[in-house]
C-alpha positions in Angstrom: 0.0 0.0 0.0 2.9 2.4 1.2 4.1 2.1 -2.7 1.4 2.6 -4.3 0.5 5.9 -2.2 3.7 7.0 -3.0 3.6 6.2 -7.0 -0.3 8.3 -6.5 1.6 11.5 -5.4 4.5 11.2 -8.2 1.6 10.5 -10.8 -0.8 13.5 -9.1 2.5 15.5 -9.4 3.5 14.6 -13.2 -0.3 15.2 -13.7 0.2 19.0 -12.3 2.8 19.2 -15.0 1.1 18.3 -17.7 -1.8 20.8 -16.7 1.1 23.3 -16.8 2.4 22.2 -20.5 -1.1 23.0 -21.6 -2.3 26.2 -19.4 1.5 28.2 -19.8 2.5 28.8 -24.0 6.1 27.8 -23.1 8.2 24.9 -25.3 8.7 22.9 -21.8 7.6 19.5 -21.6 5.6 18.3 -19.3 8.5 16.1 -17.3 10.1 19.3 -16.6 7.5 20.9 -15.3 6.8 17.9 -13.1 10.3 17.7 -11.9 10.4 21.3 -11.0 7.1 20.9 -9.0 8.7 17.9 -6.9 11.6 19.6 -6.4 10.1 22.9 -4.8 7.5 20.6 -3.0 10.4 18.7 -1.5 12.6 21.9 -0.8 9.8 24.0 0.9 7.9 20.9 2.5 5.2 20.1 0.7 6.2 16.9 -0.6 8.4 14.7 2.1 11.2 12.8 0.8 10.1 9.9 3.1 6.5 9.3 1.0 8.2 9.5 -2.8 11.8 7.9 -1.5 11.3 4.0 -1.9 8.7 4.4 -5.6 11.6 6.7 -6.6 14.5 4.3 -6.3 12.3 1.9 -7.8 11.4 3.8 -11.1 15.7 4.7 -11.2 16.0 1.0 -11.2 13.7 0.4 -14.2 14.5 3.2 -16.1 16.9 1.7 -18.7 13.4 -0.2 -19.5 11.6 2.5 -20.2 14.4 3.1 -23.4 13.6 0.1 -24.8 10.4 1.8 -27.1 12.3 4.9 -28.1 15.3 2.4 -29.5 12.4 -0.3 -31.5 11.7 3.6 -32.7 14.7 4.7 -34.1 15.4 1.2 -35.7 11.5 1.7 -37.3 12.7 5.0 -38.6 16.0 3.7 -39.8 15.4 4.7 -43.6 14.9 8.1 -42.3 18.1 8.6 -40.6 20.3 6.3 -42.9 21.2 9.4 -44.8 22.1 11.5 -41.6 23.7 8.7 -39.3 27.5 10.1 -40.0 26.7 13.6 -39.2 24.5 12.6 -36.1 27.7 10.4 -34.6 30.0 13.0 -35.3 28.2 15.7 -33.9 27.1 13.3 -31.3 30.9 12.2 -30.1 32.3 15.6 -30.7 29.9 17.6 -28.1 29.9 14.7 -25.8 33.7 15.3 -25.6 33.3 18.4 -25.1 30.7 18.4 -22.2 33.2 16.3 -20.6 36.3 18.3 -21.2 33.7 21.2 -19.6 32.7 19.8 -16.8 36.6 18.7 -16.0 37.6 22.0 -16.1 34.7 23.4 -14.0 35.7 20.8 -11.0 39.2 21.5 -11.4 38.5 25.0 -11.3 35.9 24.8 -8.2 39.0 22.5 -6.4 41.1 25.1 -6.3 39.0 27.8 -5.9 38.4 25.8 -2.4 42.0 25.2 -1.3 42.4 29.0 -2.3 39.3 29.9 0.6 40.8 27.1 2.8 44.2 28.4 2.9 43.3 32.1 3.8 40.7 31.2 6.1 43.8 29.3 7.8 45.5 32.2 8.0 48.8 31.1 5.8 49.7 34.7 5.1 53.7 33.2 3.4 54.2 34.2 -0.4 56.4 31.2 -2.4 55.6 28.9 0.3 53.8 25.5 -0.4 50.2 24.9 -0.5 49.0 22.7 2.1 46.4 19.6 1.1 42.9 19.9 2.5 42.6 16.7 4.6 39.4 16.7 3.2 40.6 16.2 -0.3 43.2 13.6 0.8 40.7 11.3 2.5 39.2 11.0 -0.7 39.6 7.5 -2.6 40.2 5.4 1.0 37.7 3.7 2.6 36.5 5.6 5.2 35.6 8.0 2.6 34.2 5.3 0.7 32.1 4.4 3.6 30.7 7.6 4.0 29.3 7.9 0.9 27.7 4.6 1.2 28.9 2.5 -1.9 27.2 0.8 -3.9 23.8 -0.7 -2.7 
């Protein structure tokens, strides 16, 4: 009973989106509204995390089912994008390089942006001297570390 309840308020929520897709004249999907709805329900209170937690593991779990009709649809429309597939992979490899080469940059850039606040707030006032590790950052990789985040379920 306790799933079903919760799968009721993900669906009543998805359901508030898709009211939204039709009442606001903005290209946003549905999902997206529904997302943003959980979210601020969960942020401010409305929604708790405790009665959409277990439903929403559940549908994470399943999801690489739920790609199985949009694949039997690009193989249906295969004579369409015959003519295209080149371009699409290339395109397709070349920006997904790039979003990582991005998003390696950005962390780098956020790590040392923190060591940078960590070492004045310590008070390290030396010019030419050695940065000192966060012991935060050197934790990472052993297994307490490893055990805080939980691991792999």
């Amino acid at each position: 009973m306790k799933y079903i309840k919760q799968f009721g308020i993900i669906l009543t929520i998805s359901f508030i989106g898709e009211l939204c897709n039709q009442m606001i004249p903005l290209p946003v999907p549905a999902s997206i509204y529904g997302l943003v709805i959980l979210f601020a329900g969960l942020l401010l209170g409305w929604v708790k995390l405790d009665s959409v937690k277990e439903t929403g593991k559940f549908l994470i779990e399943i999801m690489p089912l739920m790609f199985i009709p949009a694949a039997v649809g690009l193989l249906e429309s295969w004579g369409v994008l015959q003519p295209i597939f080149v371009p699409v992979i290339t395109i397709t490899l070349l920006t997904t390089i790039l979003v990582m080469v991005a998003a390696g940059r950005v962390t780098q850039f956020v790590i040392r942006m923190e060591g940078r606040a960590g070492k004045k707030a310590s008070g390290s006032g030396k010019k030419g001297g050695r940065a000192r590790k966060d012991p935060g950052v050197e934790k990472e990789g052993t297994k307490e570390m490893d055990g805080e985040r939980g691991g792999c379920e």
